[in-house]
N, C-alpha and C positions, 0 to 999 in steps of 0.2 A: 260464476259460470265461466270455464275454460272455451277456449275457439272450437274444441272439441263437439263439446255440449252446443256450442252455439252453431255449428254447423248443421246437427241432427236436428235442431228446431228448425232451421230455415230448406231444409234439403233432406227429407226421408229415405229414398230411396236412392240407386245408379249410382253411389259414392266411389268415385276413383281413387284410391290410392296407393303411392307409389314409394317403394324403397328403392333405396343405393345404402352402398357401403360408405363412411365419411374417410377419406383420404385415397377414393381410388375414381379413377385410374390415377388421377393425380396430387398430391399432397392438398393443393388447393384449387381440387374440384367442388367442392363444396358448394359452396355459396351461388356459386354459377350455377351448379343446377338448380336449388333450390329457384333463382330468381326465373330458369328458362322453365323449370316446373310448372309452376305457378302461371307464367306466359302462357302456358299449353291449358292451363283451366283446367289442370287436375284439382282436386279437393283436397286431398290430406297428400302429409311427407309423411314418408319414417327412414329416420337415419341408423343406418343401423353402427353401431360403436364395436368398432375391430376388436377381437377376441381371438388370443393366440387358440383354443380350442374351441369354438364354436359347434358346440355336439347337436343343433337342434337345424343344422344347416349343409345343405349339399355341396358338392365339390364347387359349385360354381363361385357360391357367396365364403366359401373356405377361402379357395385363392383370393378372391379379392380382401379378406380380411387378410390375409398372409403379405400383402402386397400393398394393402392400406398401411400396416405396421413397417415394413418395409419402409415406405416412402418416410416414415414416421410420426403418423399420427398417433394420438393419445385422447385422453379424454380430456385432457387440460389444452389441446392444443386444439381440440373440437371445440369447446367452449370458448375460446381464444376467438376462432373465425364466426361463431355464430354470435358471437356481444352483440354485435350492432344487426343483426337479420330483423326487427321488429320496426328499423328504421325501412327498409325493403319489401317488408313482404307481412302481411297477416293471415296465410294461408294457414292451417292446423298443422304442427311439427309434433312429431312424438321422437323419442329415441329408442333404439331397440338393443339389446345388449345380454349381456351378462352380468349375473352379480358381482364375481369375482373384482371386476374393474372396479365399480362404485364402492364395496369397500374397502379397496386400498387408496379409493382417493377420499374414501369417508362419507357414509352416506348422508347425515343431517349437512354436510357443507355442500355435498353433489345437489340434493333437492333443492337446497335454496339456492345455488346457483345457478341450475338450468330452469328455476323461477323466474330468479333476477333478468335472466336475457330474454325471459319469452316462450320459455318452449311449455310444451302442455300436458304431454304426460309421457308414461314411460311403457314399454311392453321388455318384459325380462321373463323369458320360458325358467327357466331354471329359480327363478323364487318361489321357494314353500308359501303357500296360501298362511302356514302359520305364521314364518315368519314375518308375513307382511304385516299381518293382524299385530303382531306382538309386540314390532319393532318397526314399524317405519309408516302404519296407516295414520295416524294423527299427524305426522307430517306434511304427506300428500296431503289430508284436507288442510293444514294450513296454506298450502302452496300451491292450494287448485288444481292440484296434477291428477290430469287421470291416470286410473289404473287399470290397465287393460289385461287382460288374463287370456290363455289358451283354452281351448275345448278340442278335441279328439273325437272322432266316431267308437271309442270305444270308453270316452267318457260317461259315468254313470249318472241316471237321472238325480241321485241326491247331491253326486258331486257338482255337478253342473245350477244347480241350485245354488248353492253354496256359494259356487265361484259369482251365482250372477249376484247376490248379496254383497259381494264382497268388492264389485268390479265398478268402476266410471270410465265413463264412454261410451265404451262395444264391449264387446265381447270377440275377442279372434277365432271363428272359427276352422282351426285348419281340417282340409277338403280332406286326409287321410292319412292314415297309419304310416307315416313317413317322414323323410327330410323336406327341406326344401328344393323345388327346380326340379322333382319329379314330374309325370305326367299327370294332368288328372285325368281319372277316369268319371264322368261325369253320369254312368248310366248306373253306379254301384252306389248312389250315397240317397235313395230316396226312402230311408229307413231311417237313417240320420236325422236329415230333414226334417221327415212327418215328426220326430223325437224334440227337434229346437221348436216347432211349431205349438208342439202338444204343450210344451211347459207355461210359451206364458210369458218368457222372461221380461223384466225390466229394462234388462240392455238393449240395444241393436246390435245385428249380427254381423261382421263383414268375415267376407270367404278368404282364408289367403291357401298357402303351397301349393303348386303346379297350376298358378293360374297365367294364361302368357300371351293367347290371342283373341281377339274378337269375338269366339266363338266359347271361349270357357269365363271369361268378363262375362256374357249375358248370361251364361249358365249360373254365375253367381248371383249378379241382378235380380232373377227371376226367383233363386229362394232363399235370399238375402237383403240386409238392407244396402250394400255395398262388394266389391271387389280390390284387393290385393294383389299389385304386381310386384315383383323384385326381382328373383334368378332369370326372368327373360331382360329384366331392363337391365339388368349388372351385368350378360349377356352382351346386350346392344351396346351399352357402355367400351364394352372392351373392342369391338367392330367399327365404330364409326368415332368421328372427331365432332366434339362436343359444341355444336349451336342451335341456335335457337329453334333452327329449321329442321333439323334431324329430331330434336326432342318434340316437337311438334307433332310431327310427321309419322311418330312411335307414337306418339298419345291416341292421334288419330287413328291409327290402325287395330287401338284396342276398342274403342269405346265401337259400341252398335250403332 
């Protein structure tokens, strides 16, 4: 059992978690948030791993990948500052990414190495359900890693079946038909909803895209097991200078 897993046993419901992008604003911002994260008593990270095209993501989490790569971060230099994070911190770390990246660093050496350091599983929009199955899921259970998948309001009930077969941890469900860092509109998705409800699934659910204040946190809360922030915090990221007191002080203005 991954921190993952072991979080949804001890804590069902109101689950915070939070993205950034790994090398922004600063090559080595990193590990500082994670530890000021954590300080704040969020629940889960997800880092998300710069990606010269990043198609499943708005302008906001664009630039800051554009500008993570810049500063020059990589996946090898990600893994580099995250070695020792287990010495720091036991909060759930997931990584969020692209394929593209993990197989030019190789994927059976990527899995066991963000094994080795700790981290717990992975969310990648752009991998085929097949080829998870074909190529790389007996991995993941040797390596504990969950596998967290997408769901869509216009995902179909066989598909979403499937994926929950297929998924550990949660299940992402994104709030609409869009990128990230849009708005959500929260009085158009009680169709959706009643639909994650009806099924049943296995997994737990957390809400992510255009989730950003207090007011769209509890709108997830309430029909979900959890909430997702990121383009409002990669947002805040670029606005203020990074202490304890500022990341604090953002946590608290999300949570109810």
């Amino acid at each position: 059992m991954n921190r993952v897993q072991q979080l949804f046993q001890q804590k069902e419901k109101n689950i915070l978690s939070i993205y950034f992008t790994a090398g922004y604003p600063k090559l080595e911002s990193t590990v500082t948030l994670i530890e000021y994260l954590d300080q704040a008593n969020v629940d889960m990270i997800e880092i998300g791993m710069p990606f010269s095209d990043p198609l499943a993501d708005g302008p906001t989490i664009q630039q800051a990948n554009s500008i993570a790569l810049e500063n020059g971060m990589s996946l090898k230099k990600l893994l580099e500052q995250l070695k020792d994070i287990r010495t720091k911190t036991q909060i759930p770390i997931l990584l969020m990414g692209y394929l593209n990246p993990i197989l030019q660093y190789g994927e059976g050496e990527f899995l066991r190495d963000i094994h080795n350091i700790g981290i717990d599983g992975l969310i990648i929009p752009d991998m085929p359900l097949s080829y998870y199955k074909n190529h790389l899921q007996e991995l993941y259970q040797q390596y504990h890693l969950a596998h967290v998948m997408l769901v869509t309001p216009t995902t179909t009930e066989e598909r979403i079946k499937e994926i929950d077969q297929n998924s550990s941890g949660f299940i992402y469900l994104v709030s609409s038909n869009s990128i990230t860092g849009n708005q959500l509109q929260t009085n158009h998705q009680k169709q959706y909803f009643e639909k994650i409800q009806r099924l049943q699934l296995n997994n737990k659910t957390i809400l992510g895209f255009g989730i950003h204040n207090k007011e769209t946190v509890t709108h997830a809360f309430e029909h979900c097991n959890g909430a997702i922030v990121g383009s409002a915090f990669v947002r805040f990221l670029a606005t203020t200078s990074i202490t304890a007191n500022n990341i604090q002080q953002f946590i608290n203005n999300l949570r109810p």
